[in-house]
PDBQT receptor file of N, H, CA, C and O in Angstrom, charges set to zero:
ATOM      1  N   UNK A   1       6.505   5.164  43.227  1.00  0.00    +0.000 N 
ATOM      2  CA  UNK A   1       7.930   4.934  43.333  1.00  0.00    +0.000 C 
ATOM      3  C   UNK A   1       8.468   4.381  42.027  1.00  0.00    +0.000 C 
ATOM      4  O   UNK A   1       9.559   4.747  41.592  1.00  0.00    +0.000 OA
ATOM      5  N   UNK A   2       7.596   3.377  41.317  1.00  0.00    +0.000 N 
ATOM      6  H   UNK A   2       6.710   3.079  41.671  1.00  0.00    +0.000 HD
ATOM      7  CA  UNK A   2       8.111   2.907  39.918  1.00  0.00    +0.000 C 
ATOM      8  C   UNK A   2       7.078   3.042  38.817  1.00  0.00    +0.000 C 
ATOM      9  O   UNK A   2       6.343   2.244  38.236  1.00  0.00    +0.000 OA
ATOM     10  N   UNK A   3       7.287   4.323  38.747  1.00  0.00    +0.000 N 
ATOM     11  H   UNK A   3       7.884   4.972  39.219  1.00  0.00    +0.000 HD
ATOM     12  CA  UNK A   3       5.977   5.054  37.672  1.00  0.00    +0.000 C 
ATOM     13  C   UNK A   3       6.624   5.058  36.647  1.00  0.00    +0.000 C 
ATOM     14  O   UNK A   3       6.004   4.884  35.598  1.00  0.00    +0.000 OA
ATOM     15  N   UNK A   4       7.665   5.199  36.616  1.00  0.00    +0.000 N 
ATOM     16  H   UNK A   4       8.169   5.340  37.468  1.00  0.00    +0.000 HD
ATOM     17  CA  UNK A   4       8.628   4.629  35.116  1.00  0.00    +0.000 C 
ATOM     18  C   UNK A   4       8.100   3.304  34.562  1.00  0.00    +0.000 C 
ATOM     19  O   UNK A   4       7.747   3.261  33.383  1.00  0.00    +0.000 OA
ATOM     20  N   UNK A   5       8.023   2.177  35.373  1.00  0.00    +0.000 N 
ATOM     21  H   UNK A   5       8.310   2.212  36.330  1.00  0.00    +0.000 HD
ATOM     22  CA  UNK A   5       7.860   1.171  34.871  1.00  0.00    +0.000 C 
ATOM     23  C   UNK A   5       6.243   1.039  33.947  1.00  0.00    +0.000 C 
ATOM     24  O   UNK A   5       5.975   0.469  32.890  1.00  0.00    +0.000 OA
ATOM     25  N   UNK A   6       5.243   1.987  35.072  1.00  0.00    +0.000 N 
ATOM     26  H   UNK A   6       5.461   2.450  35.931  1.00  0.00    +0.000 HD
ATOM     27  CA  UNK A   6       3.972   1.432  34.374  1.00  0.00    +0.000 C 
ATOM     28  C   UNK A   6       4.466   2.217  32.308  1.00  0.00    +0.000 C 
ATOM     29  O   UNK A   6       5.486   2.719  31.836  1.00  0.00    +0.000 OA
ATOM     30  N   UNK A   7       3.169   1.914  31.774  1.00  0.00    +0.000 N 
ATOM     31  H   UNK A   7       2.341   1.507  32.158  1.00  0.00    +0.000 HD
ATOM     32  CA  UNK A   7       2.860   1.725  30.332  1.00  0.00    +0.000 C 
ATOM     33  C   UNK A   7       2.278   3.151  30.420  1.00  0.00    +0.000 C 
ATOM     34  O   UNK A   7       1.651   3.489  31.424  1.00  0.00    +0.000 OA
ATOM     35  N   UNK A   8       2.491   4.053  29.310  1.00  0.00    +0.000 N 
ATOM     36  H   UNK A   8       3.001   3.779  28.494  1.00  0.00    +0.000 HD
ATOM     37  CA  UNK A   8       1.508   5.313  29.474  1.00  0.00    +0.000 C 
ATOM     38  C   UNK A   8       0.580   4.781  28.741  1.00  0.00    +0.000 C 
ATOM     39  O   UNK A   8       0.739   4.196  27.669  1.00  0.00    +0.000 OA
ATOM     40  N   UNK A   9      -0.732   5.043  29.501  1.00  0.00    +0.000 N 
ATOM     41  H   UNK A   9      -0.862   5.518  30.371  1.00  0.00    +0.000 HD
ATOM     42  CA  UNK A   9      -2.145   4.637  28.757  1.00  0.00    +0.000 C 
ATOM     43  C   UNK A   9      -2.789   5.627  27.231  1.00  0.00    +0.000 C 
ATOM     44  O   UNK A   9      -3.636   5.274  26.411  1.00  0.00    +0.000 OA
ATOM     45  N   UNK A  10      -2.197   6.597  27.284  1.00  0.00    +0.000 N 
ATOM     46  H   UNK A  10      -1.509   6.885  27.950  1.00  0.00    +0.000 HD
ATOM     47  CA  UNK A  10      -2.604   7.261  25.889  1.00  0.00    +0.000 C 
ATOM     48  C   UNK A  10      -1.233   6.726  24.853  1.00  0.00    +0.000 C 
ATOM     49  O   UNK A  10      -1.642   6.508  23.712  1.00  0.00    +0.000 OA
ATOM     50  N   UNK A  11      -0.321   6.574  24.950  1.00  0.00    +0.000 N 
ATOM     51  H   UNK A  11       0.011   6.752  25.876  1.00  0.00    +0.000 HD
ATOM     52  CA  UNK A  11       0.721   5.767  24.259  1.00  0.00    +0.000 C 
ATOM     53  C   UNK A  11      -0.124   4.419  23.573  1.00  0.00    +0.000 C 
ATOM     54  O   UNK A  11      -0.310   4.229  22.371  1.00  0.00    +0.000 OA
ATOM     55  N   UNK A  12      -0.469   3.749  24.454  1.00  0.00    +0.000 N 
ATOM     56  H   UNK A  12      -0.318   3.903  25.430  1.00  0.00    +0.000 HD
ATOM     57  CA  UNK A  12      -1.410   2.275  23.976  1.00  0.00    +0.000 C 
ATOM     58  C   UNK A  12      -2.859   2.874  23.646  1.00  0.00    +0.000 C 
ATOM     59  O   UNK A  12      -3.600   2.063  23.091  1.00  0.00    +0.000 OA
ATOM     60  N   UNK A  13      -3.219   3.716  23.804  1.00  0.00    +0.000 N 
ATOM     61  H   UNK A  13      -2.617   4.375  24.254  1.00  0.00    +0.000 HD
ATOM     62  CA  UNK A  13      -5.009   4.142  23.124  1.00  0.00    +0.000 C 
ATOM     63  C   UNK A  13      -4.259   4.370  21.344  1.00  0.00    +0.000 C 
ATOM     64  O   UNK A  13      -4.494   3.854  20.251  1.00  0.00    +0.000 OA
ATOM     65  N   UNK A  14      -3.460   5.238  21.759  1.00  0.00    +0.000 N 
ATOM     66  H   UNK A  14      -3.269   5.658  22.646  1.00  0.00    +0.000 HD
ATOM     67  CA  UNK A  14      -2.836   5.709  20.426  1.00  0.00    +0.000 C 
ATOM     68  C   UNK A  14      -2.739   4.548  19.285  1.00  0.00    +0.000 C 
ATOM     69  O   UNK A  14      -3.488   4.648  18.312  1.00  0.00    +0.000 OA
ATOM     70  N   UNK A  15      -2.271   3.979  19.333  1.00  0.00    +0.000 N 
ATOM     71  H   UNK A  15      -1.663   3.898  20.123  1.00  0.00    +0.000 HD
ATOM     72  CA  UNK A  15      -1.684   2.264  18.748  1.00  0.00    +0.000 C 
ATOM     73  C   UNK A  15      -3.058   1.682  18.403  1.00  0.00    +0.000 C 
ATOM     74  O   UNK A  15      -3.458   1.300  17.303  1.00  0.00    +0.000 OA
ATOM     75  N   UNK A  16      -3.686   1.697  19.572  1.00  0.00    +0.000 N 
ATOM     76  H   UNK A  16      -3.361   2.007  20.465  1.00  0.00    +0.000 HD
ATOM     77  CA  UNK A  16      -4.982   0.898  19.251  1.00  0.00    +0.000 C 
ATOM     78  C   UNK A  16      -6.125   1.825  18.370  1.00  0.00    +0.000 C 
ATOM     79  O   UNK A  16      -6.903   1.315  17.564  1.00  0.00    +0.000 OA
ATOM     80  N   UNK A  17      -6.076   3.117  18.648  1.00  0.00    +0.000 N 
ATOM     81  H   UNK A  17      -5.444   3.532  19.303  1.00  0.00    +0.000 HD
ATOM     82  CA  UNK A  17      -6.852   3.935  17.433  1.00  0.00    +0.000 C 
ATOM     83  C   UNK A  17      -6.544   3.762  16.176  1.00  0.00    +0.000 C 
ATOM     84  O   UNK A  17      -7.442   3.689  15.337  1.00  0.00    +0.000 OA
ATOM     85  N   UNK A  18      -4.474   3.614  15.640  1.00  0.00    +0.000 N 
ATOM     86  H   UNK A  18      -3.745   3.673  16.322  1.00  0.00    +0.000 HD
ATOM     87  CA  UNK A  18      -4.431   3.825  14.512  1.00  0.00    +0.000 C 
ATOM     88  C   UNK A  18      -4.269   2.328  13.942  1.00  0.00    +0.000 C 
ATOM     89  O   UNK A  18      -3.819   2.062  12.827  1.00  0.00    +0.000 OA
ATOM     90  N   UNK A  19      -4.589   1.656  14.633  1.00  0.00    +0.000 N 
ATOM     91  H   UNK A  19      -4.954   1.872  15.538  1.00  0.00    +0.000 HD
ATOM     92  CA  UNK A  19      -4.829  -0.111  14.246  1.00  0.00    +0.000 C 
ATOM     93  C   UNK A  19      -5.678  -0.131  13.620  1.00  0.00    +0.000 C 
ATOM     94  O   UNK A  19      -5.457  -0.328  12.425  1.00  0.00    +0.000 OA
ATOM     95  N   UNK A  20      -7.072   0.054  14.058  1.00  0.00    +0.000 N 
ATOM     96  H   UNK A  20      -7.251   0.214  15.028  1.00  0.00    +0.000 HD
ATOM     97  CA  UNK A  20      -8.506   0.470  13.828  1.00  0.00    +0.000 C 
ATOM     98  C   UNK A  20      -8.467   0.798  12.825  1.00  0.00    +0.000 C 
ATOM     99  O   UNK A  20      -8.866  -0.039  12.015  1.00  0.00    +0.000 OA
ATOM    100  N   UNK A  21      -7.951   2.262  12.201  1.00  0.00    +0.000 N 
ATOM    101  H   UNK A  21      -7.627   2.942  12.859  1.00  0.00    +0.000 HD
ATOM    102  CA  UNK A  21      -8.072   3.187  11.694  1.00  0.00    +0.000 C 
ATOM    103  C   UNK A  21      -7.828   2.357  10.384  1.00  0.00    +0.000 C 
ATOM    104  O   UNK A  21      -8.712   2.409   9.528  1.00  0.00    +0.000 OA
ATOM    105  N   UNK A  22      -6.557   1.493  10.117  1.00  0.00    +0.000 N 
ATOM    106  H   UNK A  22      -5.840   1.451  10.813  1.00  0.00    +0.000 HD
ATOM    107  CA  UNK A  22      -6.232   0.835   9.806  1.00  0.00    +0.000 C 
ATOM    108  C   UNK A  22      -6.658  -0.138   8.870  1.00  0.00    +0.000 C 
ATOM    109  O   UNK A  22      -6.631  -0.180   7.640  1.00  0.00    +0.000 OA
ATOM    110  N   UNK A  23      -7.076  -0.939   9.786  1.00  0.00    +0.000 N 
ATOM    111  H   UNK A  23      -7.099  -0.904  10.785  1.00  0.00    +0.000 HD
ATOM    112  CA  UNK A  23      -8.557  -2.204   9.268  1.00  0.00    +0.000 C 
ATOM    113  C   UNK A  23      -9.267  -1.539   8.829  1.00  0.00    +0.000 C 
ATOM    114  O   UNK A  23      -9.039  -1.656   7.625  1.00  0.00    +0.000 OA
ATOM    115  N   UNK A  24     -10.253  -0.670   8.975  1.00  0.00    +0.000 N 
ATOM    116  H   UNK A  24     -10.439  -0.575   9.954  1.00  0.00    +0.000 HD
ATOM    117  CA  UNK A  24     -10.988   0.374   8.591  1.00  0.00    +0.000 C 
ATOM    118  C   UNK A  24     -10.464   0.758   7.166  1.00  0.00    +0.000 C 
ATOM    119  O   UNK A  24     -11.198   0.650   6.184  1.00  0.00    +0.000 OA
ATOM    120  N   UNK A  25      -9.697   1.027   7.113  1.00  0.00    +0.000 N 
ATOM    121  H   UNK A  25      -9.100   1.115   7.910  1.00  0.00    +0.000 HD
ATOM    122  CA  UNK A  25      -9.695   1.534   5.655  1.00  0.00    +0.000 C 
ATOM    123  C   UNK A  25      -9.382   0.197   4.652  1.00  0.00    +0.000 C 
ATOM    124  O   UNK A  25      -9.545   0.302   3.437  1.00  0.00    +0.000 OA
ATOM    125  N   UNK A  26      -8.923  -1.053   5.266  1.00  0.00    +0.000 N 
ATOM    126  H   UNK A  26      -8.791  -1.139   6.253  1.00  0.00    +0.000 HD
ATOM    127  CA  UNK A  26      -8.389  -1.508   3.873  1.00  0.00    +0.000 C 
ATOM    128  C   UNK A  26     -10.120  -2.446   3.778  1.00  0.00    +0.000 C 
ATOM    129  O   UNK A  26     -10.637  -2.813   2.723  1.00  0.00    +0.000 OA
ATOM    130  N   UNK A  27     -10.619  -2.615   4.960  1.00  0.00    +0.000 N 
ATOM    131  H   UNK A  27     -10.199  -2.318   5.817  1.00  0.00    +0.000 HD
ATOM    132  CA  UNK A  27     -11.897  -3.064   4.788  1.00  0.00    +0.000 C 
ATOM    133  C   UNK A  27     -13.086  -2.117   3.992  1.00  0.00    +0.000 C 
ATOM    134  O   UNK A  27     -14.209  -2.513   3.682  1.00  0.00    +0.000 OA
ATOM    135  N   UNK A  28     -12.621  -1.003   3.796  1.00  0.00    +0.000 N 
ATOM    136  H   UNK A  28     -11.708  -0.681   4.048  1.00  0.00    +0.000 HD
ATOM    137  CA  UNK A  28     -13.347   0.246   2.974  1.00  0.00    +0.000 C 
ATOM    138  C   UNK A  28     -12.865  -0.167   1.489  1.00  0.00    +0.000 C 
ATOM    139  O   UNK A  28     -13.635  -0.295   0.537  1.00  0.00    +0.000 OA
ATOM    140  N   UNK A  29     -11.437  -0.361   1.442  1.00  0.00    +0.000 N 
ATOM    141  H   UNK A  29     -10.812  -0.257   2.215  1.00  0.00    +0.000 HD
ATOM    142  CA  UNK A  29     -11.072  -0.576  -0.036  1.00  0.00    +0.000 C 
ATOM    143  C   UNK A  29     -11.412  -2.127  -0.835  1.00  0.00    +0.000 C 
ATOM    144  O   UNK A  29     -11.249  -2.413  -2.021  1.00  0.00    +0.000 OA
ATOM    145  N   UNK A  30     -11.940  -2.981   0.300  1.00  0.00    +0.000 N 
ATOM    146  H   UNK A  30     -12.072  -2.749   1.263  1.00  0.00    +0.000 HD
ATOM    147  CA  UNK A  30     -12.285  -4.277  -0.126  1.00  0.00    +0.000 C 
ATOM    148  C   UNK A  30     -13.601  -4.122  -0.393  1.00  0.00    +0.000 C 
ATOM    149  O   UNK A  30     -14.203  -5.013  -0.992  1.00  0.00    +0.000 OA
ATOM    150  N   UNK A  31     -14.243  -2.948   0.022  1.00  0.00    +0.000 N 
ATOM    151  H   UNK A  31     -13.754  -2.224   0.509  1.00  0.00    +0.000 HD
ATOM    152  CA  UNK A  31     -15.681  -3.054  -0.236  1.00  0.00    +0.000 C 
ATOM    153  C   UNK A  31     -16.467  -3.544   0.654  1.00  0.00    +0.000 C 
ATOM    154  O   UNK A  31     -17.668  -3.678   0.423  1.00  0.00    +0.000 OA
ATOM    155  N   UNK A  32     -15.955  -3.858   1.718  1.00  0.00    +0.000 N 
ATOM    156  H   UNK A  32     -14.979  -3.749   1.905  1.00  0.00    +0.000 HD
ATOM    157  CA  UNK A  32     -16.859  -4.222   3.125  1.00  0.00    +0.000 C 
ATOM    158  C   UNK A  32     -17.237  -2.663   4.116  1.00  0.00    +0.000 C 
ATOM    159  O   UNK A  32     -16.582  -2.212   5.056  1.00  0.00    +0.000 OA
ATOM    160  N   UNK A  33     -18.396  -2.161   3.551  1.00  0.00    +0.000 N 
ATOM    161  H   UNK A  33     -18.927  -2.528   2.787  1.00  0.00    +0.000 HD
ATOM    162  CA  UNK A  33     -18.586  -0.396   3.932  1.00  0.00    +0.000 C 
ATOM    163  C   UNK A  33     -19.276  -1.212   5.460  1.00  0.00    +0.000 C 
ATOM    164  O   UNK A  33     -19.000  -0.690   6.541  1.00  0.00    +0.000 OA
ATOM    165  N   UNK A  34     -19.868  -2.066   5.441  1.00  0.00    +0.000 N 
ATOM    166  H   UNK A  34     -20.093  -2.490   4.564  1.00  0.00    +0.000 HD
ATOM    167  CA  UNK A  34     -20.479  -2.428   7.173  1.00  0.00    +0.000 C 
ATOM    168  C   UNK A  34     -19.564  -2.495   8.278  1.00  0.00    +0.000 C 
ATOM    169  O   UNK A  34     -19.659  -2.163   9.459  1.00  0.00    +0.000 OA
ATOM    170  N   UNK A  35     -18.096  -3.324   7.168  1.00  0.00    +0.000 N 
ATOM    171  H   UNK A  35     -18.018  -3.594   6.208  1.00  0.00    +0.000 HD
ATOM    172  CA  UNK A  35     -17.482  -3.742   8.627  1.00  0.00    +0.000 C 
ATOM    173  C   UNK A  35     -16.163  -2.037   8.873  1.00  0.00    +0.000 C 
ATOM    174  O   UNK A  35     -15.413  -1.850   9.831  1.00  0.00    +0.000 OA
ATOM    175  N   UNK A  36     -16.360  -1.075   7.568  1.00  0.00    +0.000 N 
ATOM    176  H   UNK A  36     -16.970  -1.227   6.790  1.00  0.00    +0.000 HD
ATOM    177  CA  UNK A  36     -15.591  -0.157   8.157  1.00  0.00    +0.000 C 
ATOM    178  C   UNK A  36     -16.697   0.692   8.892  1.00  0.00    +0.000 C 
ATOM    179  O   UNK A  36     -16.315   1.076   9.998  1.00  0.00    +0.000 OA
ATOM    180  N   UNK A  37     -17.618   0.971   8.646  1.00  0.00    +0.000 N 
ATOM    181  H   UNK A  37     -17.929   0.660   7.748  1.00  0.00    +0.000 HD
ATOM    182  CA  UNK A  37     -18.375   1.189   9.590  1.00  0.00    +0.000 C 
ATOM    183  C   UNK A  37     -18.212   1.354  10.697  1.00  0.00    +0.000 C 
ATOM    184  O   UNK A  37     -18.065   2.435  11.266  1.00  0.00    +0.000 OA
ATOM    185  N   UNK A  38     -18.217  -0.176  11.356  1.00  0.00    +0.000 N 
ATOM    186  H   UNK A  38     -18.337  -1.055  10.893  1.00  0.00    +0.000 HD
ATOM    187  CA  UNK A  38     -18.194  -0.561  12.437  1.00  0.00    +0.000 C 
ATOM    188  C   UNK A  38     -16.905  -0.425  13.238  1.00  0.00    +0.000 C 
ATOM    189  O   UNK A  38     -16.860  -0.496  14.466  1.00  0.00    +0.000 OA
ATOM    190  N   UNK A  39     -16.051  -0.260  12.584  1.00  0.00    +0.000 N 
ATOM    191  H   UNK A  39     -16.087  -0.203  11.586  1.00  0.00    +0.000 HD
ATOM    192  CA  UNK A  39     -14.378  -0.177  12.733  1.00  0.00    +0.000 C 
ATOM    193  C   UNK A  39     -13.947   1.508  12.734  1.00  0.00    +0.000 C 
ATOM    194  O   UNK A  39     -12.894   2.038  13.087  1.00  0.00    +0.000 OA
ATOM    195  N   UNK A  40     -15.300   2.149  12.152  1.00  0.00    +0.000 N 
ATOM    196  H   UNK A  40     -16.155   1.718  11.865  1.00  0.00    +0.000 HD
ATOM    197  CA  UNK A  40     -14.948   3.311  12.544  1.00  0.00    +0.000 C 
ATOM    198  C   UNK A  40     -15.421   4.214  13.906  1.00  0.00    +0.000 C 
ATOM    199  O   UNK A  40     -15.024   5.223  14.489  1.00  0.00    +0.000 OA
ATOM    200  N   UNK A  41     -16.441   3.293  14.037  1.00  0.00    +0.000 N 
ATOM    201  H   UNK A  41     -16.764   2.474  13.563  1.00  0.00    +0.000 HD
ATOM    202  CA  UNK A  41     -17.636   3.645  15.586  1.00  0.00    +0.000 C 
ATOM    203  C   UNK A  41     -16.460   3.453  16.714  1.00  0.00    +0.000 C 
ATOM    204  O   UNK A  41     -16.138   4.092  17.715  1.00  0.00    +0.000 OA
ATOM    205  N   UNK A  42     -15.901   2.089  15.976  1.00  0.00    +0.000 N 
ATOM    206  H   UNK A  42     -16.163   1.570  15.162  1.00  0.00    +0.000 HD
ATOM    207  CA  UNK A  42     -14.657   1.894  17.671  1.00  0.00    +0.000 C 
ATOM    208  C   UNK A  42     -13.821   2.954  18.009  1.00  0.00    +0.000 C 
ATOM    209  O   UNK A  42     -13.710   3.521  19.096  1.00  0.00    +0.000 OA
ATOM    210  N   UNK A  43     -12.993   3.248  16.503  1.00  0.00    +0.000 N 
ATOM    211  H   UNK A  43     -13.082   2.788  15.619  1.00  0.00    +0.000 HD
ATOM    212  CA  UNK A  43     -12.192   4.056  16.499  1.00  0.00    +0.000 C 
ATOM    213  C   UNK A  43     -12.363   5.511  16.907  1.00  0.00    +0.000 C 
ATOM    214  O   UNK A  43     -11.548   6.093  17.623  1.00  0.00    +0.000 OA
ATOM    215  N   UNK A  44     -13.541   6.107  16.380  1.00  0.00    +0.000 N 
ATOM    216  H   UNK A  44     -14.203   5.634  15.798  1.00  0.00    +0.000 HD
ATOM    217  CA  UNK A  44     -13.961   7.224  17.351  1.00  0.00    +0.000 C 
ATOM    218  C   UNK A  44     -14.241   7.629  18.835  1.00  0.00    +0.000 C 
ATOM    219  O   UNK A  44     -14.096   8.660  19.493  1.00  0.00    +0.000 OA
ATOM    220  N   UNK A  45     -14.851   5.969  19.148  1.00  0.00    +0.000 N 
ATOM    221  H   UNK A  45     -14.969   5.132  18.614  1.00  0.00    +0.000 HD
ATOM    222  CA  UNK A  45     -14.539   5.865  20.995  1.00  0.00    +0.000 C 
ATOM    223  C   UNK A  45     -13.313   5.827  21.797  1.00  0.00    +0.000 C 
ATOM    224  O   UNK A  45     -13.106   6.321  22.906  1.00  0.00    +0.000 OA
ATOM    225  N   UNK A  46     -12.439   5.066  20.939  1.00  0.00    +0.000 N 
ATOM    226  H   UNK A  46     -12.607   4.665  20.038  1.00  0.00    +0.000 HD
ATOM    227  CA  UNK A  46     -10.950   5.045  21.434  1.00  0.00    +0.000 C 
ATOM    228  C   UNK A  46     -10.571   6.765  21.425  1.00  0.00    +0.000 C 
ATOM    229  O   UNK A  46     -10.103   7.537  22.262  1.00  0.00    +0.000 OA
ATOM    230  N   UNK A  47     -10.987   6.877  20.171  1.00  0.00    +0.000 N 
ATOM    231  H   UNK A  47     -11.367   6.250  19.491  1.00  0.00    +0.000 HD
ATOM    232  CA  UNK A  47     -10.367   8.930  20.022  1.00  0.00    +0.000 C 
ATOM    233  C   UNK A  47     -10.910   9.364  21.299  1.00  0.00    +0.000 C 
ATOM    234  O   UNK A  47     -10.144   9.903  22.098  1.00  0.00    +0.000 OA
ATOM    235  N   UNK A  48     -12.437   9.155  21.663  1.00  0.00    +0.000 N 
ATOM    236  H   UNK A  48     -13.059   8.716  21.014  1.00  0.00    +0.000 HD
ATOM    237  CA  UNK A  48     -12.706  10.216  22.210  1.00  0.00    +0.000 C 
ATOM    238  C   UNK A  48     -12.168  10.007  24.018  1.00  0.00    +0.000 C 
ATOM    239  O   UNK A  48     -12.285  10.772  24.975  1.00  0.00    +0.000 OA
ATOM    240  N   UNK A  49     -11.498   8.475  23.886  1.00  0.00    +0.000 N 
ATOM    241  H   UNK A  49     -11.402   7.853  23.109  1.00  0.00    +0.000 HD
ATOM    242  CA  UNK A  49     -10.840   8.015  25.363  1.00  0.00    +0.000 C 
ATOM    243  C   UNK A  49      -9.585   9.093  25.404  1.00  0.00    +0.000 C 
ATOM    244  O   UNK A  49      -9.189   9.825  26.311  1.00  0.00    +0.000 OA
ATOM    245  N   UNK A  50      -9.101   8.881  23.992  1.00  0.00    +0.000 N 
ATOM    246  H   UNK A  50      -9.422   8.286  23.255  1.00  0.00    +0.000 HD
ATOM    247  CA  UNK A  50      -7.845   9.814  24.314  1.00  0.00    +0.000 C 
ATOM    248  C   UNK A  50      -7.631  11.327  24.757  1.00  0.00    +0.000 C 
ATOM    249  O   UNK A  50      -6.767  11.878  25.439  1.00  0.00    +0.000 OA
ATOM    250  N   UNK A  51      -9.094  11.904  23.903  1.00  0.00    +0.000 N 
ATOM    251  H   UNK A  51      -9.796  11.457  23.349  1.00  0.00    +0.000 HD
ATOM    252  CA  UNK A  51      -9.491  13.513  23.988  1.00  0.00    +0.000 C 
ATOM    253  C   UNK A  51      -9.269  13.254  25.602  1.00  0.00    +0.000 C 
ATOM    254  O   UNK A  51      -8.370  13.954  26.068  1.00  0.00    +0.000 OA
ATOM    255  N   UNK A  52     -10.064  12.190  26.739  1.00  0.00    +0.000 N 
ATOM    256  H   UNK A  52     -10.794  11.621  26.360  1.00  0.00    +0.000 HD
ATOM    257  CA  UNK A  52     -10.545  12.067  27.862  1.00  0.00    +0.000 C 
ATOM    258  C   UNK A  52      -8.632  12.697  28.259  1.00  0.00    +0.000 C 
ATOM    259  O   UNK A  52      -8.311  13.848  28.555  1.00  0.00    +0.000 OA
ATOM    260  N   UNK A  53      -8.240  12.183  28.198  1.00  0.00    +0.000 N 
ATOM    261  H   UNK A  53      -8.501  11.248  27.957  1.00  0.00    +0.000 HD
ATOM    262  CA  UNK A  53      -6.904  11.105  29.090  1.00  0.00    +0.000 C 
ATOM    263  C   UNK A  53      -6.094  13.033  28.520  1.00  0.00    +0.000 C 
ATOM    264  O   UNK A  53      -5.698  13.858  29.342  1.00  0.00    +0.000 OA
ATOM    265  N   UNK A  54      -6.084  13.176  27.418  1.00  0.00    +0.000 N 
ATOM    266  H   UNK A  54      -6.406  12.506  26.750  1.00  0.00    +0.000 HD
ATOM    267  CA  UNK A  54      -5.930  14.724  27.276  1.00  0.00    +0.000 C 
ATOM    268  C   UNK A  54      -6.304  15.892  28.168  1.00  0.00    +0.000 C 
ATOM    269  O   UNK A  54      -5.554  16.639  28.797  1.00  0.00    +0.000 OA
ATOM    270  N   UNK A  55      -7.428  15.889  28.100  1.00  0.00    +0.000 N 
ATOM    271  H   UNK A  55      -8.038  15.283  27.589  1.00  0.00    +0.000 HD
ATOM    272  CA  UNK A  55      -7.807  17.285  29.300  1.00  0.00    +0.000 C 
ATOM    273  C   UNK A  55      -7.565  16.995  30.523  1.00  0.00    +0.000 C 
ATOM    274  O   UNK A  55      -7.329  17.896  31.328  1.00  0.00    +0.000 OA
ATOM    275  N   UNK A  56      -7.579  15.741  30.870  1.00  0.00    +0.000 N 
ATOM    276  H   UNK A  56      -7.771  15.010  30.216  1.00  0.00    +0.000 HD
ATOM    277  CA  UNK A  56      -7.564  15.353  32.365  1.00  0.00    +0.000 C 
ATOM    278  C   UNK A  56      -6.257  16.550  32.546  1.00  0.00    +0.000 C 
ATOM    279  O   UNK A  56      -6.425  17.611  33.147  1.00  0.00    +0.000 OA
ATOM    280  N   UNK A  57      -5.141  16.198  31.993  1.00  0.00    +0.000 N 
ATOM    281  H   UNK A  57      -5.005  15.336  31.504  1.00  0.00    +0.000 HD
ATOM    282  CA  UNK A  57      -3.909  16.802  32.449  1.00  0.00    +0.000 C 
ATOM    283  C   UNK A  57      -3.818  17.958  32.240  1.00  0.00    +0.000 C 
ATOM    284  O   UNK A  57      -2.809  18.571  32.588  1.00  0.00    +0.000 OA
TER     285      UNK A  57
């Protein structure tokens, strides 16, 4: 009845991938290759939530 109100969940994956994506790179340009690394492992799981939340529909 108030499906307007909820949040679309790939709207907020979105945000939170290119946050990531984000940190990730300026931690690449500082020279911390571990912690983009690691910032990129997330970011590919978040992607591949979104691929999810994609086909579903």
């Amino acid at each position: 009845m108030l499906g307007f109100l909820k949040g679309d969940p790939k709207k907020k994956l979105q945000k939170a991938y290119e946050a990531k994506l984000e940190k990730a790179l300026h931690a690449q340009r500082n020279g911390d290759l571990r912690t983009h690394g690691t910032l990129m492992e997330e970011a590919e799981k978040i992607y591949a939530e979104i691929e999810q939340l994609s086909n579903k529909k």
